[in-house]
C-alpha positions as a Markdown table, in Angstrom:
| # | Residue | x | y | z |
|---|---|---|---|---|
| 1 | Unk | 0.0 | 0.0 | 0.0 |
| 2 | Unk | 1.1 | 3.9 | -0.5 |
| 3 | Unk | 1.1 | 5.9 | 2.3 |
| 4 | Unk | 1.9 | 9.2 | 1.7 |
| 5 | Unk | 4.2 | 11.5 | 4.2 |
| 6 | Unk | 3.5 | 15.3 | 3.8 |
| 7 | Unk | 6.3 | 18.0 | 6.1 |
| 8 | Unk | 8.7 | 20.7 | 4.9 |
| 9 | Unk | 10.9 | 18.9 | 7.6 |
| 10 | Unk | 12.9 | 16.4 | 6.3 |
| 11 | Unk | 13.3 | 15.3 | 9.7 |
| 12 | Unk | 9.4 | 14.8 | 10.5 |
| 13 | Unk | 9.2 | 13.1 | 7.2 |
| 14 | Unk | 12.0 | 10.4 | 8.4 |
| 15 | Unk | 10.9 | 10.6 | 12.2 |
| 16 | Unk | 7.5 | 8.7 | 10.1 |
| 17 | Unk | 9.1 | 6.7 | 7.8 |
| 18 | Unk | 10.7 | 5.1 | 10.0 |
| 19 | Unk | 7.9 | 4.9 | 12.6 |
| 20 | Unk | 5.7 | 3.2 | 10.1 |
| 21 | Unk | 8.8 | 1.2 | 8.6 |
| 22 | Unk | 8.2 | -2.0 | 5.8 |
| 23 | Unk | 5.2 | -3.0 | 7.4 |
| 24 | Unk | 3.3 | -0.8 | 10.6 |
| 25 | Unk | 1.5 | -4.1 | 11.7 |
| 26 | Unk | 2.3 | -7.9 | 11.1 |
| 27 | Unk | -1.6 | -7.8 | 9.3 |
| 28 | Unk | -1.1 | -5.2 | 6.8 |
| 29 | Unk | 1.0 | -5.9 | 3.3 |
| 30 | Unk | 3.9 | -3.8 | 2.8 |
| 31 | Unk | 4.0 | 0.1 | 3.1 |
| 32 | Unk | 5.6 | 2.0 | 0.0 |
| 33 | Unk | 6.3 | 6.1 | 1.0 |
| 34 | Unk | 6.1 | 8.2 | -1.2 |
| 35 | Unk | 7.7 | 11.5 | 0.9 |
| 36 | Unk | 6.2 | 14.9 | -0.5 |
| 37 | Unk | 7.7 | 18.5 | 0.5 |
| 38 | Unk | 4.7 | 20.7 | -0.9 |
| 39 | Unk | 1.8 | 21.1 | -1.3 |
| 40 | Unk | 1.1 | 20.8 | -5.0 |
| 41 | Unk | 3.1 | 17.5 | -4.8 |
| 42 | Unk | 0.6 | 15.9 | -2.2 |
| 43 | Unk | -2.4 | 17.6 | -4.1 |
| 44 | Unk | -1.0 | 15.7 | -7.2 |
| 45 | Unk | -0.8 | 12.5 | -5.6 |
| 46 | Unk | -4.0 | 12.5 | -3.8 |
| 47 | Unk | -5.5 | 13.1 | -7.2 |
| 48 | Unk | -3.7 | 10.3 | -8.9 |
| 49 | Unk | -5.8 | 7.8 | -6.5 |
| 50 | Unk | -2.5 | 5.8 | -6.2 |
| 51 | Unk | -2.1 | 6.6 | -2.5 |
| 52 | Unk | -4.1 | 4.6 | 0.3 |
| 53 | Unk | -3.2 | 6.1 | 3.4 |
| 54 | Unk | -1.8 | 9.8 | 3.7 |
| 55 | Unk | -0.1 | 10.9 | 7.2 |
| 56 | Unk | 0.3 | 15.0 | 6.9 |
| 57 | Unk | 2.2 | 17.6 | 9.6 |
| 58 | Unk | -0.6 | 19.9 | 11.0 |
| 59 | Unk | 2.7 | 22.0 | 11.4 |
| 60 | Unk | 4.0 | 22.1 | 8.1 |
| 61 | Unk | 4.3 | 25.8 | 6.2 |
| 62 | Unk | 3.1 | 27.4 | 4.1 |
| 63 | Unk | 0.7 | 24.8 | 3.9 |
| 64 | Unk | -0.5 | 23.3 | 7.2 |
| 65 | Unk | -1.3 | 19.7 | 7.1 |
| 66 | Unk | -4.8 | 20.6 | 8.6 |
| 67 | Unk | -5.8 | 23.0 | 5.4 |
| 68 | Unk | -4.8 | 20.6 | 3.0 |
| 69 | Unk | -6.2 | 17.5 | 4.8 |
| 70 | Unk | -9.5 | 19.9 | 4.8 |
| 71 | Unk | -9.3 | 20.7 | 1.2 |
| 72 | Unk | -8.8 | 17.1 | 0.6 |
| 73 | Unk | -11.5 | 15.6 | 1.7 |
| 74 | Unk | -13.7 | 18.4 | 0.1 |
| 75 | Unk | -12.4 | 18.0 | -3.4 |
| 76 | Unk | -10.3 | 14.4 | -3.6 |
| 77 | Unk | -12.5 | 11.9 | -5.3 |
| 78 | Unk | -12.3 | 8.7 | -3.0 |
| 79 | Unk | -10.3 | 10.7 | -0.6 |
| 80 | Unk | -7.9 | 8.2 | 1.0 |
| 81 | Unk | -7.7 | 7.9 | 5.1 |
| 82 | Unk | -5.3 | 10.5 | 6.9 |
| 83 | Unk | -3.2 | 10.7 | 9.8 |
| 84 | Unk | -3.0 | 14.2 | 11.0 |
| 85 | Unk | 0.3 | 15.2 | 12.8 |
| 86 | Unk | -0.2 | 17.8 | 15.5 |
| 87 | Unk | 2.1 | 19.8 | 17.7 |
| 88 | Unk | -0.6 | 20.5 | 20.7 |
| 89 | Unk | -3.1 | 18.3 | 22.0 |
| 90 | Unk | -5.6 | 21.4 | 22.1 |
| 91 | Unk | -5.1 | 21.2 | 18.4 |
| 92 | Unk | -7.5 | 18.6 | 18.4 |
| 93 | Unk | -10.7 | 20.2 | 17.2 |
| 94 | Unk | -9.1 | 21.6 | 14.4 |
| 95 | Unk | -8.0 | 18.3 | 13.4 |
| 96 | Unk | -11.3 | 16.9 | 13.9 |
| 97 | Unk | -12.2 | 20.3 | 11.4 |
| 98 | Unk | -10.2 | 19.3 | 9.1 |
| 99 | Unk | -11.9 | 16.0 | 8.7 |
| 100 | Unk | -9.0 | 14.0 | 9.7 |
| 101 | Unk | -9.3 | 9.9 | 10.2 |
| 102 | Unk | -6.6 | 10.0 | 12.9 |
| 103 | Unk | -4.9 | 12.4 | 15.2 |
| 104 | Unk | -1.3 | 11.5 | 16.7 |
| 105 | Unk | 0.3 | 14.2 | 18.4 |
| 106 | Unk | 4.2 | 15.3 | 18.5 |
| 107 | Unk | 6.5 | 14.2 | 19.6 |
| 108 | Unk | 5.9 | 11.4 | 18.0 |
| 109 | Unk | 5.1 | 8.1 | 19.5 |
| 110 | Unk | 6.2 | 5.5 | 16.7 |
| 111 | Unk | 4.3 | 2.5 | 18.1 |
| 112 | Unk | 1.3 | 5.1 | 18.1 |
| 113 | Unk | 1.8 | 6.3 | 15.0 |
| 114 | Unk | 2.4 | 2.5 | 13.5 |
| 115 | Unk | -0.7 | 1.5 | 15.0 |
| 116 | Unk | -2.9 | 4.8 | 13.5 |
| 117 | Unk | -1.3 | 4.2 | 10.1 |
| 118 | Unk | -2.0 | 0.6 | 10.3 |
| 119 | Unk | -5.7 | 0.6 | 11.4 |
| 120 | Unk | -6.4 | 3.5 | 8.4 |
| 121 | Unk | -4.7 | 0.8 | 6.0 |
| 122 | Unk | -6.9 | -1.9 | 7.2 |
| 123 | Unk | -9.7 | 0.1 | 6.6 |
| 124 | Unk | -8.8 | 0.9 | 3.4 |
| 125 | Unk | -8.6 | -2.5 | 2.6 |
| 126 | Unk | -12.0 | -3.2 | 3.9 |
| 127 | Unk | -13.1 | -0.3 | 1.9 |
| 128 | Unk | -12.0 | -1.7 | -1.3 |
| 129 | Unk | -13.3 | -5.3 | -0.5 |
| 130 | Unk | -17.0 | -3.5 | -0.7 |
């Protein structure tokens, strides 16, 4: 499956790769990452309907993960499942705002975030099994 990682910071977008690693959970197939740096780039993607699970920084700039997670979801045919990244636990009701499937707050917590990335990939898979 393609999960897509969305942060200017390099080190946020390795912090997750290696958090969700080959495989988050010994019940899910294999995780390809595709890293993205902008926004166009995960706007692109998301369009292309080629990712299944997207995990985006609610910190990221110029483009927050929470306004692009909310555009998303309004416009992304067949939007896929996101993880939102946030810095402050108060941040939660703008995540929930935004629409996003999961919320995992910094620092991160890679068993947490393994285990949100997992569950949104077996959903996905339930998803496509109708």
């Amino acid at each position: 499956m393609r999960v897509l990682v969305y942060s200017d910071d390099a080190g946020t977008r390795e912090k997750v790769r290696l958090a969700i690693g080959r495989r988050p959970a010994a019940d899910v197939p294999l995780a390809e990452v595709v890293e993205c740096a902008t926004q166009p780039a995960v706007v692109k993607h998301l369009d292309s309907g080629e990712i299944d699970v997207a995990v985006l920084d609610g910190e990221a700039a110029p483009a927050g993960g929470m306004g692009i997670c909310r555009q998303a979801k309004d416009e992304v045919h067949d939007c896929p499942p996101i993880v939102l990244l946030i810095a402050r636990r108060d941040d939660r009701w703008l995540a929930n705002w935004s629409g996003a499937d999961a919320v995992v707050a910094q620092p991160l917590d890679p068993v947490v975030l393994a285990e949100a990335v997992a569950d949104l990939m077996r959903r996905r898979l339930a998803a496509a099994r109708g």
